[in-house]
N, C-alpha and C positions, 0 to 999 in steps of 0.2 A: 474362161479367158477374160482377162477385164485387158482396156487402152489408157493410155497415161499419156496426155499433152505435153509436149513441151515445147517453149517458146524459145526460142535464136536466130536472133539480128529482125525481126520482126517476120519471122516466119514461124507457124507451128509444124510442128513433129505428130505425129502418131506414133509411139509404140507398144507393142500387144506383150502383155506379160501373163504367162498362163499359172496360174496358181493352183496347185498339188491340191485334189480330193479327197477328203474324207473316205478310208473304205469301210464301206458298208458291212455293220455286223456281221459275222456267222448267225444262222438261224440253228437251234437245236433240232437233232433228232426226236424222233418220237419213242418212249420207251416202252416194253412191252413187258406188261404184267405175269408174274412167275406164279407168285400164292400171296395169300390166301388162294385158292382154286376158285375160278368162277362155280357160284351155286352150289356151291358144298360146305356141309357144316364142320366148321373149322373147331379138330376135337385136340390138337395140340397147343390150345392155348397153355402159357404158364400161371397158374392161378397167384393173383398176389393176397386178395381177400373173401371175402364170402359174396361180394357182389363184382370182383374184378377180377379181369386175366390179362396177362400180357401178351399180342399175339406180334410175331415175327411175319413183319411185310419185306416183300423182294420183288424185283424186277430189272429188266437187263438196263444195262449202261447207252445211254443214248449219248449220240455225236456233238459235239461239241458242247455239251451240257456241262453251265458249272455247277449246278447245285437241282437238288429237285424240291416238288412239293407236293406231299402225301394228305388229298384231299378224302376224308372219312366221314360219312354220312351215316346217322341212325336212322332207317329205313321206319320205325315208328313214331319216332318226334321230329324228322325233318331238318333236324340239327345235324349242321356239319364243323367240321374241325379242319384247321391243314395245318399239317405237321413240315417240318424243315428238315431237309436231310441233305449230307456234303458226299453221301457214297448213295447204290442202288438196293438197299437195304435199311430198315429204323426197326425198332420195337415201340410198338402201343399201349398203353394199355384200355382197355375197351369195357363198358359193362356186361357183363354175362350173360347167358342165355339171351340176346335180340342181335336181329336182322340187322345186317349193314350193307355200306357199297363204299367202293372205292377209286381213287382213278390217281394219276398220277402226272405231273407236271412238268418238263424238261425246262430249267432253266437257263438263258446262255449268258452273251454277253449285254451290256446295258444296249436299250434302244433293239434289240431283237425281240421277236414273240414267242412267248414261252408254247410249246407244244404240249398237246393234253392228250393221253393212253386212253383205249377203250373202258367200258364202265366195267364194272366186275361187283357181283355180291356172294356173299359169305351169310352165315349164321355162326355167331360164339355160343357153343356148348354149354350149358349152365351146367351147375352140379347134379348129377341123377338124372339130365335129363334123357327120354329116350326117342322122346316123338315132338316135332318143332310144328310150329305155323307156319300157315304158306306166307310167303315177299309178299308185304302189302302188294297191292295188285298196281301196275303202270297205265295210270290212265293215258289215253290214247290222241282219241278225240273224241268230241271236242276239245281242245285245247282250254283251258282256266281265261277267259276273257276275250273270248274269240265272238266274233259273230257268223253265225249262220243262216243260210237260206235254204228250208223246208225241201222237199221234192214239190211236185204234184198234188201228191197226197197227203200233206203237211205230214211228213213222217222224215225223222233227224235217225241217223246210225248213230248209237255209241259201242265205242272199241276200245277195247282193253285188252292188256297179257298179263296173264299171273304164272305164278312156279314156285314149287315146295320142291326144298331138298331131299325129303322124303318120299315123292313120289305117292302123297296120298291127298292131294287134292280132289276133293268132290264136287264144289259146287261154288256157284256164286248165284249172290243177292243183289239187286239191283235197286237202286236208291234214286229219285227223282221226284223233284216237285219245284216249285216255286217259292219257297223260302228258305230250307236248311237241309233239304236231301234228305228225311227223315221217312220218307213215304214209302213202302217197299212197293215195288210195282210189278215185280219178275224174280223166280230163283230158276235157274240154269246148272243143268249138269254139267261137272268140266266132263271137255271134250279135247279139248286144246288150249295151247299156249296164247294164241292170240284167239280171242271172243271179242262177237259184233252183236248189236242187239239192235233194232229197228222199233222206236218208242214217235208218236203220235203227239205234237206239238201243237202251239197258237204263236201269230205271226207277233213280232213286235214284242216276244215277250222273254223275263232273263229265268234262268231255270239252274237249280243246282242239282248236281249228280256225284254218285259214291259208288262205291265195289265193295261188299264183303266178301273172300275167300274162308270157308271153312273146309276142313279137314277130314276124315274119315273118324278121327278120334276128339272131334269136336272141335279139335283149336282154331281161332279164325282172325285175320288181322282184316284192318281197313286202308281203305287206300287212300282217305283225307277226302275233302271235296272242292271239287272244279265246279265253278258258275259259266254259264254260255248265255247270246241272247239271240233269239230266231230276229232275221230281216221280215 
């Protein structure tokens, strides 16, 4: 509401003029991921080359959504892509044989915030292949630039989840030190999806840490490295 003076015979006026709102965006729904399958190796890609498939993404139609955006991650170089889509469906195309993940965007109208789907990963099928590596492994915590403070016993947890669509994860290697993670200090039988590990630090100090996953048939990926610094 705004007031407008006006003056007659040397008197003023007040009058209230209420001027019409802007209505507030629609916000989009959230859309929910159809296929690729979570964690499953995605064996109906359409091959275009000797290094490339084209794999068909879908998911359902979110509310008020005009348009989406099909965000794609290579799970080994950290490199992601987003793809523009005007329906709840696009095709990709993807390099072969490696890990990925995925998630998906609702977009509405301008000045609303776009909604973001659950995470979702895949493996593309390479040619002949029969047996995959495990998902780089999800570093947990420490968090990449975090600071922590020790217990008692100057002793930090680190936590991680790993997962092969194979179901033939064995183990992981433990990486820690104070320069480049290169130090192996633990191998661990998998036991489960989410693994903790209780490692013996110094205060004041920054520390890098890694995860190898290997496999019962040797394949193994990494999980990159996260640096932390003890209070």
């Amino acid at each position: 509401m705004r007031k407008i003076a006006l003056l007659f015979g040397g008197f003023i006026f007040l009058i209230s003029s209420c001027a019409p709102e802007e209505p507030l965006p629609l916000e989009p729904g959230t859309a929910t991921l159809i296929a690729p399958a979570n964690n499953e190796t995605c064996l109906d890609g359409s091959p275009l080359n000797d290094t490339q498939s084209n794999v068909p993404f879908s998911w359902t139609s979110a509310q008020d959504a005009l348009s989406y955006e099909v965000v794609v991650t290579n799970l080994l170089t950290q490199s992601s892509q987003t793809y523009t889509a005007a329906t709840n469906q696009t095709t990709i195309a993807l390099t072969k044989a490696e890990p990925y993940s995925w998630r998906v965007k609702s977009i509405g109208e301008a000045g609303s915030t776009p909604a973001e789907s659950e995470l979702w990963k895949f493996y593309l099928a390479g040619d002949a292949v029969v047996n995959y590596a495990p998902f780089p492994t999800e570093l947990i915590s420490p968090r990449s630039g975090a600071n922590i403070t020790p217990d008692v016993n100057n002793l930090v947890t680190l936590n991680w989840k790993g997962s092969d669509v194979d179901g033939d994860l064995t183990r992981y290697e433990v990486y820690l030190d104070q320069s480049n993670a290169s130090t192996l200090i633990s191998t661990l039988d998998f036991e489960a999806n989410d693994t903790s590990l209780e490692v013996e630090v110094e205060n004041n100090t920054t520390y890098y840490w890694k995860i190898i996953a290997l496999d019962a048939n040797g394949n193994q990926s990494n999980s990159g490295v996260y640096a932390f610094r003890t209070n």
